[in-house]
VOKOL-718530 format. One record per residue: z, y, x of N, C-alpha, C in turn. Coordinates in pm, 1 decimal, padded with zeros to 6 digits, always signed. Example, Ala and Ser with C-alpha at 12.3 -4.5 7.8 and 13.67 -1.06 7.14 Angstrom:
residues 2
       n_w       n_v       n_u      ca_w      ca_v      ca_u       c_w       c_v       c_u
  +00780.0  -00569.0  +01319.0  +00780.0  -00450.0  +01230.0  +00780.0  -00330.0  +01320.0
  +00708.0  -00225.0  +01285.0  +00714.0  -00106.0  +01367.0  +00787.0  +00003.0  +01290.0
//
This chain:
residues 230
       n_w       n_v       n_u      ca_w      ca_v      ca_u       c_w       c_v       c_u
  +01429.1  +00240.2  -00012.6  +01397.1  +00332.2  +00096.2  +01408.2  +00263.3  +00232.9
  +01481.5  +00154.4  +00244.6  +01547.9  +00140.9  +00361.3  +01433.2  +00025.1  +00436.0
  +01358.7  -00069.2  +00318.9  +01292.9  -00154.8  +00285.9  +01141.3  -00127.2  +00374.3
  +01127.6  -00015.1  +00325.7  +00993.4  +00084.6  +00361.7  +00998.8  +00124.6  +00439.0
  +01124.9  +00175.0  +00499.5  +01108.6  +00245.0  +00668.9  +01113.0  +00153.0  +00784.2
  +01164.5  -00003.3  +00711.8  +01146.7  -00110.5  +00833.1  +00993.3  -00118.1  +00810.7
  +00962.7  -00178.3  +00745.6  +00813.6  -00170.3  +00720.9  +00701.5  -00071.1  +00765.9
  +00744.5  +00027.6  +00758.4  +00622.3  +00139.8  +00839.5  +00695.8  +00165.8  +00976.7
  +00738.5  +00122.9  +01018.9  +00824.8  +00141.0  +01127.1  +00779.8  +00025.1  +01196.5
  +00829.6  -00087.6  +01174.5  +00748.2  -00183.3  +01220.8  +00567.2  -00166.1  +01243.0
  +00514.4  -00121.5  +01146.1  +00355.5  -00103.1  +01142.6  +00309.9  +00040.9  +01286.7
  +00414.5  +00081.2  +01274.4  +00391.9  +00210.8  +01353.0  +00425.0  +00176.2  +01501.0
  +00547.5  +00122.5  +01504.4  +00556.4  +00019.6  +01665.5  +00470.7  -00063.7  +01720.2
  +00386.7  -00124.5  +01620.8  +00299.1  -00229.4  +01638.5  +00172.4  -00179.5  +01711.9
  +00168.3  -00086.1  +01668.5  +00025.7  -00013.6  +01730.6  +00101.1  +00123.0  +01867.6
  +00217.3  +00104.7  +01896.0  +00244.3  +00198.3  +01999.9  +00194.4  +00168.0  +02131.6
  +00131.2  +00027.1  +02123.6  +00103.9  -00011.2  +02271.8  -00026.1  +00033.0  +02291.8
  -00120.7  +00040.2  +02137.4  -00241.5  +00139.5  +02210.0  -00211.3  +00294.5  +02223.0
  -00109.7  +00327.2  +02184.3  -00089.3  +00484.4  +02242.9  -00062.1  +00464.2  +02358.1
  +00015.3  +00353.6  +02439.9  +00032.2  +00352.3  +02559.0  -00052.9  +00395.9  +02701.1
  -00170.8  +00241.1  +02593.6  -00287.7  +00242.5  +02689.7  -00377.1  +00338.4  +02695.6
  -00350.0  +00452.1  +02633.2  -00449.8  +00529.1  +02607.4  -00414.9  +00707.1  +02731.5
  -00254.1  +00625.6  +02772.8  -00241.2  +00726.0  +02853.5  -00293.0  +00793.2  +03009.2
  -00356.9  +00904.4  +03038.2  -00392.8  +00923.9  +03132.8  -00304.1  +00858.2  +03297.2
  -00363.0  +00775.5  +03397.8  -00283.9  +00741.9  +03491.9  -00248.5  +00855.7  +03615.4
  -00162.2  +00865.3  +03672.5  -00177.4  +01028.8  +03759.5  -00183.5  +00961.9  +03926.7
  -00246.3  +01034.3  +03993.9  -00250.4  +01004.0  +04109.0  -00109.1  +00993.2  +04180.9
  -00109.4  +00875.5  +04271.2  +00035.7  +00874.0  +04339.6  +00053.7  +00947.6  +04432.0
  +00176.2  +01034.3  +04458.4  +00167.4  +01173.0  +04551.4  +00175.3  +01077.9  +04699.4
  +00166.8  +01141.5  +04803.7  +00161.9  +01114.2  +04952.1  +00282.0  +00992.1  +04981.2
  +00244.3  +00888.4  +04976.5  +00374.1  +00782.4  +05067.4  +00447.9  +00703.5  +04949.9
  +00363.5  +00741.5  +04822.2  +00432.3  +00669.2  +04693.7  +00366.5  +00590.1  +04660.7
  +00384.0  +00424.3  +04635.8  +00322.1  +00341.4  +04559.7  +00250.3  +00393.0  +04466.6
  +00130.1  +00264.9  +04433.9  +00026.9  +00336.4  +04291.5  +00071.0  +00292.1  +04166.3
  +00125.5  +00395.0  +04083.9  +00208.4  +00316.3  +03956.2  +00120.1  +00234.8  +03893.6
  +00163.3  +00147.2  +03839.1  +00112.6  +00036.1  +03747.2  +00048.6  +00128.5  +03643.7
  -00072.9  +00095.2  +03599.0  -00183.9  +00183.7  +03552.7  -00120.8  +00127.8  +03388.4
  -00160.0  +00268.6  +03291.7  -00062.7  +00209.0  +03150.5  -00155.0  +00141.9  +03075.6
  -00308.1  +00077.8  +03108.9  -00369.0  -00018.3  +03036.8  -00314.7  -00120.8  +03051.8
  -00238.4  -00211.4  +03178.7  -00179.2  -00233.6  +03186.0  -00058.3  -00301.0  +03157.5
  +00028.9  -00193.3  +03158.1  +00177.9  -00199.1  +03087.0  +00187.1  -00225.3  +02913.5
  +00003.4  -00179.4  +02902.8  +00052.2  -00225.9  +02744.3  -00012.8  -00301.6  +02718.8
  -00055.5  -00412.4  +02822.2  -00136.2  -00516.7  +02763.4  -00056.5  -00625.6  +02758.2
  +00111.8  -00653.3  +02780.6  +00114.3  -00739.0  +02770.3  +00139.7  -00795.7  +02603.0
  +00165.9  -00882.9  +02623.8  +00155.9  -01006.4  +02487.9  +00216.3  -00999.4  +02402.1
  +00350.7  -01001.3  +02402.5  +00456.8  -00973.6  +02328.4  +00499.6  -00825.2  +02258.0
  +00453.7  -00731.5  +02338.0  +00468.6  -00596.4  +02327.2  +00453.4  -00564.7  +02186.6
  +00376.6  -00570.1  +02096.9  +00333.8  -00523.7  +01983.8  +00462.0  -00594.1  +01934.6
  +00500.7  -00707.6  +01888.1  +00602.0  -00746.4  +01845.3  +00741.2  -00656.0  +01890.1
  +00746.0  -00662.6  +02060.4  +00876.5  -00605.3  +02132.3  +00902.7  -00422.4  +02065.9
  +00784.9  -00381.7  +02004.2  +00816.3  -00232.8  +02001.8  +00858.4  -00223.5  +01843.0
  +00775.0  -00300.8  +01744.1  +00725.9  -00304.1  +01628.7  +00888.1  -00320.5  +01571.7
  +00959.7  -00436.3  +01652.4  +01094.4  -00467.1  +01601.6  +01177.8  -00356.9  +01583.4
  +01178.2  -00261.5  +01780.0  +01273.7  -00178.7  +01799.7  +01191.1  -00008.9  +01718.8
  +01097.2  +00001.8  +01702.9  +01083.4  +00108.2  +01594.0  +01150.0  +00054.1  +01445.3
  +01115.0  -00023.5  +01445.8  +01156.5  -00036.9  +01267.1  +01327.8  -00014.1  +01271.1
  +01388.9  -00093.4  +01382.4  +01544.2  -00097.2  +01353.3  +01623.9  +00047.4  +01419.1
  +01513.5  +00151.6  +01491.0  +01513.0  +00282.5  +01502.5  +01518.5  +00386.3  +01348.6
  +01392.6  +00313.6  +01292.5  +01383.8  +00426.5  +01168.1  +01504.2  +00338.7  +01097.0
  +01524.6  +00241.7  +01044.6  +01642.2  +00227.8  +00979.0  +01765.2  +00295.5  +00971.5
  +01764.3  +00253.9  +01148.4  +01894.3  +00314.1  +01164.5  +01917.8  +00517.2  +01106.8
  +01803.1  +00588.2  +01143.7  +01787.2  +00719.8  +01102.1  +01802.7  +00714.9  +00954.0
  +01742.4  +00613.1  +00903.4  +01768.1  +00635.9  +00731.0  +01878.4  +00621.4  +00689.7
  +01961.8  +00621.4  +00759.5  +02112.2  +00547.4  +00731.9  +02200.7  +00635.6  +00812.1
  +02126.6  +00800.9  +00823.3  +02230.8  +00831.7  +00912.9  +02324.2  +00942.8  +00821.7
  +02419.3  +01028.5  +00856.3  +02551.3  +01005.5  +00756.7  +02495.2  +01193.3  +00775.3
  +02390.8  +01251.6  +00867.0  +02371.5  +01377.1  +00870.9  +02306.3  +01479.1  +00733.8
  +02255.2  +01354.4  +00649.3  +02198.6  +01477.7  +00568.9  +02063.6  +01523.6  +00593.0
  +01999.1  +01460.5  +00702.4  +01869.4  +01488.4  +00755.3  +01743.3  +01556.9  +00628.8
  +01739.4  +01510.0  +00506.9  +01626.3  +01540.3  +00407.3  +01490.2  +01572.2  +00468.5
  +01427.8  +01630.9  +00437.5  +01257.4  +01675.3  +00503.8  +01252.7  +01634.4  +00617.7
  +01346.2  +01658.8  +00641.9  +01395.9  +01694.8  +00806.0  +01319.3  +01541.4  +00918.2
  +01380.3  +01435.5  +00783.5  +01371.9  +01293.7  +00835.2  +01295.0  +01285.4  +00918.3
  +01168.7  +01316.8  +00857.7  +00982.6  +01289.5  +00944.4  +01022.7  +01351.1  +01051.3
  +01062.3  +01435.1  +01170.5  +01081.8  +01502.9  +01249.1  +01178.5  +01384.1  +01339.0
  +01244.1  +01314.0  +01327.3  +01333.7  +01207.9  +01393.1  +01252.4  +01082.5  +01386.4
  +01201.6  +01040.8  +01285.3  +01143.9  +00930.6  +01272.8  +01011.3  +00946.4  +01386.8
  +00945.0  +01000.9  +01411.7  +00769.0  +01077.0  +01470.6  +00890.9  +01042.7  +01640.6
  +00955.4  +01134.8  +01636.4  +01021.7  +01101.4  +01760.9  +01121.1  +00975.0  +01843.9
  +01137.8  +00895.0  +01710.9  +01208.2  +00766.6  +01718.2  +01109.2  +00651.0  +01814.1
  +00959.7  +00663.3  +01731.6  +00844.2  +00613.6  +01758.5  +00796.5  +00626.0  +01884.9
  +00762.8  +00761.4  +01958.2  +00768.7  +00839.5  +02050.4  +00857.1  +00776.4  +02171.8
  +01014.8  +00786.7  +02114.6  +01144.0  +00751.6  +02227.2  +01123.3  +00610.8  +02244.3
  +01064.8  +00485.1  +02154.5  +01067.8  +00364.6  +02153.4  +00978.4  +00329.5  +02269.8
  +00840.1  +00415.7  +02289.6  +00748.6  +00426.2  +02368.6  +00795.6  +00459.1  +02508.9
  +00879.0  +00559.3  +02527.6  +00961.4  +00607.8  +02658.7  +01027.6  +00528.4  +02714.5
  +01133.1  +00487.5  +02653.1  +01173.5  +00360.8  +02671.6  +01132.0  +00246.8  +02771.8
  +01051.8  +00179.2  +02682.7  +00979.2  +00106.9  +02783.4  +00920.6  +00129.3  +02881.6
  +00845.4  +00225.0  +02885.8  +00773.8  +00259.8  +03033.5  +00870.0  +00286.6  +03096.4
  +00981.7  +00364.3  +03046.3  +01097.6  +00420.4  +03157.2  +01206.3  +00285.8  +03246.9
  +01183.0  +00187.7  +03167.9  +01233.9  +00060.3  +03215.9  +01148.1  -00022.5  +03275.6
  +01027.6  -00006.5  +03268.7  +00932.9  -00087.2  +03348.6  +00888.5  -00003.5  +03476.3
  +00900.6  +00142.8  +03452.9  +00802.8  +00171.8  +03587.6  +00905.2  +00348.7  +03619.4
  +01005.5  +00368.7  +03547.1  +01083.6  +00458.4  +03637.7  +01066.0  +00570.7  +03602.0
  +00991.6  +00575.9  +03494.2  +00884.3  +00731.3  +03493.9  +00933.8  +00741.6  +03276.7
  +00891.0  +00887.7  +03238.4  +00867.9  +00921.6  +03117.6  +00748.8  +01036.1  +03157.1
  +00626.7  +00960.3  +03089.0  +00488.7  +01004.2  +03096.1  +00518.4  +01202.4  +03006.5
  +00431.5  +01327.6  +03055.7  +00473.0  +01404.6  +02996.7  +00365.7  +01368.0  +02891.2
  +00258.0  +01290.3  +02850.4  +00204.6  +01270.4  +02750.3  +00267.0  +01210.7  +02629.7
  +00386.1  +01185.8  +02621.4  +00489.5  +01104.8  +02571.6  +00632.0  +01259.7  +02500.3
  +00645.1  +01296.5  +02591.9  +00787.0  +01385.0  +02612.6  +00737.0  +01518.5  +02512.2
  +00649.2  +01563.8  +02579.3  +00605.4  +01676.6  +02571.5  +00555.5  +01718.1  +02394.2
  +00431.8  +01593.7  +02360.8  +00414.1  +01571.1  +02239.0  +00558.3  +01587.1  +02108.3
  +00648.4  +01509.6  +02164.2  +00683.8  +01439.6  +02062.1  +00831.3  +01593.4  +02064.4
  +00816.4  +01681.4  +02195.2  +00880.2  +01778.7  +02133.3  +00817.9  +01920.2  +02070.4
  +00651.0  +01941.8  +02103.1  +00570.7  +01992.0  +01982.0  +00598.2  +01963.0  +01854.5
  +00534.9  +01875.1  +01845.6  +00556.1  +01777.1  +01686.5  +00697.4  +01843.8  +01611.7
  +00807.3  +01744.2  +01707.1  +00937.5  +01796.3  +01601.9  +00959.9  +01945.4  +01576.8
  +00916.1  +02042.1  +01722.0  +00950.5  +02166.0  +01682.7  +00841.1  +02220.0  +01507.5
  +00743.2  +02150.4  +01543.8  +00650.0  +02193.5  +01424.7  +00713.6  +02169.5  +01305.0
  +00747.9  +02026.1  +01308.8  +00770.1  +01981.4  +01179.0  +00920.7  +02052.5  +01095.0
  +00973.4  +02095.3  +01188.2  +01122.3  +02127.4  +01178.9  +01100.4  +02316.2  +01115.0
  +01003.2  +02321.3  +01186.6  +00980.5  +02497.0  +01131.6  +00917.0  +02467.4  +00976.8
  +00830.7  +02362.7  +00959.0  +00792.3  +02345.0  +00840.2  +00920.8  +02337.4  +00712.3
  +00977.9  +02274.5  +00811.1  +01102.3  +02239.1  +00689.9  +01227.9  +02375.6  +00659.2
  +01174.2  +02429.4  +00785.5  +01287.9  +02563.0  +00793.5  +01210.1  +02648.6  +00680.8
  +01094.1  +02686.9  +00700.8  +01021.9  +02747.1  +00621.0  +01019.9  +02728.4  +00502.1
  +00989.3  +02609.3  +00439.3  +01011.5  +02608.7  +00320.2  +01154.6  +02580.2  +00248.7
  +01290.3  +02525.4  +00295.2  +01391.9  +02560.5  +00263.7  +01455.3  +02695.0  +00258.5
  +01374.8  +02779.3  +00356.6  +01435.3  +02936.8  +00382.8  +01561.9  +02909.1  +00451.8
  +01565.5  +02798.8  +00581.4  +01710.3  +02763.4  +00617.3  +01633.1  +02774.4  +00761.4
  +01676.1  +02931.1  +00788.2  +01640.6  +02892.1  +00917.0  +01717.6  +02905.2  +01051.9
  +01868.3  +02907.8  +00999.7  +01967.0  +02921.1  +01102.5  +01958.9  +02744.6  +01183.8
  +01947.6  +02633.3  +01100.8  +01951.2  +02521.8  +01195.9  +01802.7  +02487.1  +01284.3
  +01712.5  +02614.5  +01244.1  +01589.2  +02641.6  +01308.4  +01612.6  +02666.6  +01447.5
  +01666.3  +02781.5  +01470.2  +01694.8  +02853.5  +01577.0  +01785.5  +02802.3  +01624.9
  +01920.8  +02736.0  +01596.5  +01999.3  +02652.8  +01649.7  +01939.8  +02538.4  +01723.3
  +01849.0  +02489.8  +01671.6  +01777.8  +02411.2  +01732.1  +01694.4  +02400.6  +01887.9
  +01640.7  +02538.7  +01865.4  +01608.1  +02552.2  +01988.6  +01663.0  +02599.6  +02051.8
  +01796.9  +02661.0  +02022.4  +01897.6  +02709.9  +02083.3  +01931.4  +02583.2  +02183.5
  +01906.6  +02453.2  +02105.2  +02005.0  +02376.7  +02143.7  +01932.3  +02292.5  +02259.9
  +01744.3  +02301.1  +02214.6  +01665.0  +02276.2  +02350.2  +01671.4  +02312.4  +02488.8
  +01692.1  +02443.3  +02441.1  +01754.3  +02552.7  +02598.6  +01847.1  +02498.7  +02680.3
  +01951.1  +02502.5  +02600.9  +02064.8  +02447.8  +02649.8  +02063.9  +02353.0  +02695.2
  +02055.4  +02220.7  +02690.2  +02033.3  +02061.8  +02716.6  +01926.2  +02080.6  +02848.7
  +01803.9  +02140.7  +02775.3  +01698.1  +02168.4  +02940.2  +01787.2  +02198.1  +03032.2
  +01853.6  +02322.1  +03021.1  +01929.4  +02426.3  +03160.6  +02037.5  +02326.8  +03202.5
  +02106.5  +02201.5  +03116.5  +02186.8  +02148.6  +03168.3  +02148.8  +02071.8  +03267.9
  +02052.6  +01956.5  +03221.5  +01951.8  +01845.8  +03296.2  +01945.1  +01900.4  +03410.4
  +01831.8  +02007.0  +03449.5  +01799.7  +02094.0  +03522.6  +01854.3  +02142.0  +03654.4
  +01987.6  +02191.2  +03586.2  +02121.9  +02209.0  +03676.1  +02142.6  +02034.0  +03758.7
  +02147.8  +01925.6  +03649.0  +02153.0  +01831.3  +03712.7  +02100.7  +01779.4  +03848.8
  +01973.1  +01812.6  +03746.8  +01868.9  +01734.5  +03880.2  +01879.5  +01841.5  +04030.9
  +01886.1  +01992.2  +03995.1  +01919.3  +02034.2  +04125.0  +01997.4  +02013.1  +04214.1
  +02125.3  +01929.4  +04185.5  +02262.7  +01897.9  +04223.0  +02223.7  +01753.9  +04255.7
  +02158.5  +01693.1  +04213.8  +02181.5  +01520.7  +04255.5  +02009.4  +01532.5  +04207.8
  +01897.9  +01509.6  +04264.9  +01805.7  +01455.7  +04238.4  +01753.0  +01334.1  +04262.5
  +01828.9  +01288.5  +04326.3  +01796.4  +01134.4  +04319.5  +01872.5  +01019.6  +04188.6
  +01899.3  +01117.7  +04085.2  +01988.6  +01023.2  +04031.9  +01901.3  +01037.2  +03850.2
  +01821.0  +01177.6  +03880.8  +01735.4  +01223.9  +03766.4  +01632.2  +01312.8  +03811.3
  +01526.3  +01284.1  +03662.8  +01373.8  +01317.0  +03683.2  +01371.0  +01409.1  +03599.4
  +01247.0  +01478.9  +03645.5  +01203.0  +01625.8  +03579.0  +01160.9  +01558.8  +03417.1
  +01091.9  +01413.2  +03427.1  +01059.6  +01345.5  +03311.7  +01220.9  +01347.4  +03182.0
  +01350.2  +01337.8  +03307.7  +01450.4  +01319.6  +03219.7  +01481.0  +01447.7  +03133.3
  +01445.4  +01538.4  +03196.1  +01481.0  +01721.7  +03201.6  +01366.3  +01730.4  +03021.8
  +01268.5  +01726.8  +03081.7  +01213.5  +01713.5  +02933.9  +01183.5  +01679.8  +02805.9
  +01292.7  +01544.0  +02875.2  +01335.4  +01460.4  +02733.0  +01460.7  +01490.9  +02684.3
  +01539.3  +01577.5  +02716.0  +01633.9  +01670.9  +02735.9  +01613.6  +01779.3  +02625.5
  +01493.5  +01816.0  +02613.6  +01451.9  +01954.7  +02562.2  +01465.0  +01913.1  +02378.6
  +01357.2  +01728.5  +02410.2  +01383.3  +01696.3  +02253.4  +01500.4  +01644.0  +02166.3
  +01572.0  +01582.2  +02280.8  +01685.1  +01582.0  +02242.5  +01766.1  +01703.5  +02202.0
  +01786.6  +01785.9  +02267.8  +01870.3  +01904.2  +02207.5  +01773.1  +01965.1  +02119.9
  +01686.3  +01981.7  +02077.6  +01597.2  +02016.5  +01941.6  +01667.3  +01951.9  +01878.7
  +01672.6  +01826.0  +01847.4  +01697.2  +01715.7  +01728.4  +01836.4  +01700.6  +01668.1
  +01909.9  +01769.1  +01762.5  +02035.9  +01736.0  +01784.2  +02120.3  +01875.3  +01752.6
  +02050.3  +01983.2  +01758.2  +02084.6  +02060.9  +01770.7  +02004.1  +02198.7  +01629.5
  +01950.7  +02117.6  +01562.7  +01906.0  +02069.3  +01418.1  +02053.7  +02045.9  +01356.9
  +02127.4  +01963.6  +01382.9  +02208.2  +01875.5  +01315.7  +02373.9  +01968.7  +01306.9
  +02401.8  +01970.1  +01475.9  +02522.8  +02072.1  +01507.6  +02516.4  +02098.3  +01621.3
  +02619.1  +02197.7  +01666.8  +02652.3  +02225.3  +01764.0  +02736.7  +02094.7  +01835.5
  +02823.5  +02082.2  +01773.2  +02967.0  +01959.7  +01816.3  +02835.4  +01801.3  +01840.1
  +02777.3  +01829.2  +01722.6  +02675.5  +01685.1  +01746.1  +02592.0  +01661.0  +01863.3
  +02531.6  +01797.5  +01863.4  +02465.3  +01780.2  +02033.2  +02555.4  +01758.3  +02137.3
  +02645.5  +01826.8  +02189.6  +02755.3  +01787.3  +02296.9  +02769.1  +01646.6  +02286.1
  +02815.6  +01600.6  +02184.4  +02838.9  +01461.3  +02141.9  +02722.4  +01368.4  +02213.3
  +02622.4  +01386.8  +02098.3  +02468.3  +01340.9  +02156.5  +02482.0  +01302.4  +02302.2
  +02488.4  +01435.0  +02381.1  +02457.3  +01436.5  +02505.9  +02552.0  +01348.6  +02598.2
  +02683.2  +01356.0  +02589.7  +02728.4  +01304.7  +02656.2  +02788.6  +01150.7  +02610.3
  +02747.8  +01127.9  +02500.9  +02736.9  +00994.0  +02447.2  +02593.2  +00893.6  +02529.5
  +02553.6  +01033.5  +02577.6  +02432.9  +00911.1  +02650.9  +02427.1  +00918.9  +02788.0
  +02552.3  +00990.6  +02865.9  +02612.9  +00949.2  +02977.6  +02676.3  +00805.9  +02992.4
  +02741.9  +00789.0  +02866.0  +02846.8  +00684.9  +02830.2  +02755.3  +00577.3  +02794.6
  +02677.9  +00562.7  +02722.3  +02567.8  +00481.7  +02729.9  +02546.5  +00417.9  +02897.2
  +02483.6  +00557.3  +02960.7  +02426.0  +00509.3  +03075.0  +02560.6  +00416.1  +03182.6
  +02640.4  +00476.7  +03184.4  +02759.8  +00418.3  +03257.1  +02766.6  +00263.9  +03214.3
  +02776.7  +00285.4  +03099.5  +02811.0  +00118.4  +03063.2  +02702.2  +00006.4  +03086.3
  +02603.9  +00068.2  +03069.3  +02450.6  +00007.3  +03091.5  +02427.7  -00017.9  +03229.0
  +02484.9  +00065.6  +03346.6  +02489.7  +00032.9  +03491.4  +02623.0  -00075.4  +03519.7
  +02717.1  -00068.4  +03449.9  +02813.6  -00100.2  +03466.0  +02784.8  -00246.7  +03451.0
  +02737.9  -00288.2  +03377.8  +02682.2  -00417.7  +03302.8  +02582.5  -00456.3  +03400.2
  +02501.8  -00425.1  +03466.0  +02406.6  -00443.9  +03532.0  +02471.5  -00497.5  +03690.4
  +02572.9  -00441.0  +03708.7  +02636.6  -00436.2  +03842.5  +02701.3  -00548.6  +03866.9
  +02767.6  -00562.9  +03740.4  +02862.5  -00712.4  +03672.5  +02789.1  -00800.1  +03723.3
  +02679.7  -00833.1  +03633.6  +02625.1  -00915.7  +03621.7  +02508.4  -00958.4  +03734.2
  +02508.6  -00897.7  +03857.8  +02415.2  -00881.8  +03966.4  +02249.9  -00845.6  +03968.9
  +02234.5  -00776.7  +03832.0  +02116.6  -00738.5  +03855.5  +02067.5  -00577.2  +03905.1
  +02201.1  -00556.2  +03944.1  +02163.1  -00388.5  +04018.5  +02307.7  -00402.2  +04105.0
  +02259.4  -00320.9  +04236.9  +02353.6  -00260.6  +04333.7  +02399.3  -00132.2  +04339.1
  +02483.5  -00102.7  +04372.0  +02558.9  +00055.5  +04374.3  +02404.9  +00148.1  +04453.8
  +02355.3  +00092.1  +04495.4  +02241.2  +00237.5  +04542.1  +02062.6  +00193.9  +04444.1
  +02074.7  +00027.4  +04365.5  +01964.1  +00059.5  +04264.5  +01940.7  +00182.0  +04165.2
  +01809.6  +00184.8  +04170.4  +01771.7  +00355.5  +04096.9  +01806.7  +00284.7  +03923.9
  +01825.2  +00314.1  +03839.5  +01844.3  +00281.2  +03724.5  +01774.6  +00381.3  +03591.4
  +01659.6  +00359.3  +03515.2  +01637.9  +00485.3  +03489.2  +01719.0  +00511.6  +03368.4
  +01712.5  +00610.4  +03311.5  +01854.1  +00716.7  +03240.5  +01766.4  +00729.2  +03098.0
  +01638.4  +00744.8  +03111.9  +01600.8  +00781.3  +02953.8  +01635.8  +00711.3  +02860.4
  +01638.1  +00535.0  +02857.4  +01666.1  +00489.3  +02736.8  +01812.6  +00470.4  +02685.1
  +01893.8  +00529.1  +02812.1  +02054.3  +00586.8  +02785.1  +02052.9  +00724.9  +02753.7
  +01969.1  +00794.0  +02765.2  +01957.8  +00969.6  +02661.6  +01936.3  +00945.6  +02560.3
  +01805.0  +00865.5  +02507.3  +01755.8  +00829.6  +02377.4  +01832.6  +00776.3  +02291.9
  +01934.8  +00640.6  +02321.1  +02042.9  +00544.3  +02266.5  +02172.6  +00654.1  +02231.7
  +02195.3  +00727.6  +02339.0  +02321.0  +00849.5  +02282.3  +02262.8  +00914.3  +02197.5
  +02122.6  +00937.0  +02194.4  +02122.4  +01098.7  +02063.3  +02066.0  +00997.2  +01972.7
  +02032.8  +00888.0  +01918.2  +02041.0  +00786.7  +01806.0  +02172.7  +00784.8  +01780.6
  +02250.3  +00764.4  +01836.3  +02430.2  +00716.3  +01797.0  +02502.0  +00874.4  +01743.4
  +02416.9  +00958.8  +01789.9  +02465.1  +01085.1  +01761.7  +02404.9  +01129.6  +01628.5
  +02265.5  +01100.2  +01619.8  +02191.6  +01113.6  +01518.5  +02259.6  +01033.6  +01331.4
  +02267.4  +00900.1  +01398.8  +02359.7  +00820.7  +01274.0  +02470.7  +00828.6  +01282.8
  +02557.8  +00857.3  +01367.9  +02715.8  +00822.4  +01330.4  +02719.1  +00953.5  +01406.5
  +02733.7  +01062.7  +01425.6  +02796.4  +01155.2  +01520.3  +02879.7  +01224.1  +01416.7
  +02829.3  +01253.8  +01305.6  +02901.3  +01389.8  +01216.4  +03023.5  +01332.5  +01204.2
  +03018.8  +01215.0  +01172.7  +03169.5  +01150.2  +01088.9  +03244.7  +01119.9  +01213.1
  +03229.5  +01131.0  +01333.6  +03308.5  +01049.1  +01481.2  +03341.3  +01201.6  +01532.0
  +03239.6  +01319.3  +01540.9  +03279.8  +01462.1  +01529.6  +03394.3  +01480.2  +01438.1
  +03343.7  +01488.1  +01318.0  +03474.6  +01530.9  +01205.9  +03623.0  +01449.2  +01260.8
  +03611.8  +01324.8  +01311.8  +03667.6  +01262.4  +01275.0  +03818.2  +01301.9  +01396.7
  +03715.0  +01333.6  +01547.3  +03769.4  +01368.4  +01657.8  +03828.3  +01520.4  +01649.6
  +03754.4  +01607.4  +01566.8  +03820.3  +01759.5  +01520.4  +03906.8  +01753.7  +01436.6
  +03924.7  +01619.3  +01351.0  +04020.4  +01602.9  +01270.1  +03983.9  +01711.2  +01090.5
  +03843.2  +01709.2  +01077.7  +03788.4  +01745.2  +00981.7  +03789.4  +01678.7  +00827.2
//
């Protein structure tokens, strides 16, 4: 199993850079640079390799996670692919495209009702989007309070995260979430060290949301249990 999900994982990263390029560019609002157009961003060279690696060692890592996921899997994996894509743009140009965000929290909600449906399990259904709500209204709250520190792009990647996460548990999403504060801290922290960012560089936050609800996704239940003393 584990064999096969590097393998289509890899095959599926490999080709994420033409989903890239295929994304609509948006006009730059009044007094804002013109973002780097995403034909572009995904033309460079290495890329197919750079994504192909980090999807495959994405789905691995999901196949290996300690939650119990079943059907469920395809719904994390579709979005693993998705987050690998965010990622990068969010580190190259500051931004998470809603052609990116938006999709990939359709999709899971779909796929996740599919699976609710035919298990007849549909309390981690509704928990789920219970758990979208929640995570949105948090972000949200964020960005109203400090907007220079987060994007409406982050707010919506927010939404799939607490879907996915919130699928899983209650204790796991909290976890999730603020496991990818802790992410982000250490990731600035490191950056600061080492002189490639200053206390007022913008730093973007998505691929520290994404990295916490992966760590939450594979190891959260047993680091939950472990912290409730379960």
């Amino acid at each position: 199993m584990i064999p096969l999900l590097a393998a289509l994982g890899g095959v599926v990263g490999g080709i994420l850079p033409r989903l890239i390029a295929r994304i609509p560019d948006r006009e730059p609002a009044d007094g804002e640079p013109a973002p780097t157009p995403y034909r572009q961003l995904a033309a460079m060279r290495t890329l197919p390799l750079i994504l192909a690696v980090a999807t495959a060692t994405v789905w691995v890592l999901i196949g290996t996670s300690h939650a119990g996921l079943g059907a469920a899997t395809i719904a994390y994996l579709l979005v693993g692919a998705f987050g690998t894509a965010m990622a990068y743009i969010d580190v190259r140009e500051h931004r998470l495209p809603d052609w990116l965000t938006l999709p990939a929290l359709g999709i899971a909600g779909l796929v996740l009702g599919v699976v609710a449906a035919v298990e007849g399990e549909w309390g981690p259904y509704g928990r789920a989007w219970a758990g979208a709500f929640a995570v949105l209204a948090f972000y949200l709250l964020l960005v109203l309070i400090r907007p220079s520190d987060l994007g409406l792009g982050d707010v919506k990647l927010a939404a799939v995260i607490g879907l996915l996460l919130g699928w899983i548990s209650w204790p796991v999403l909290v976890f999730g979430v603020f496991a990818g504060f802790a992410v982000g801290a250490m990731i600035s922290l490191a950056l600061l060290i080492t002189g490639r960012a200053g206390r007022r560089t913008s730093i973007p936050f998505g691929p520290a949301m994404l990295l916490g609800a992966l760590i939450a996704v594979v190891w959260g239940e047993p680091i939950v249990d472990a912290y409730l003393g379960l």
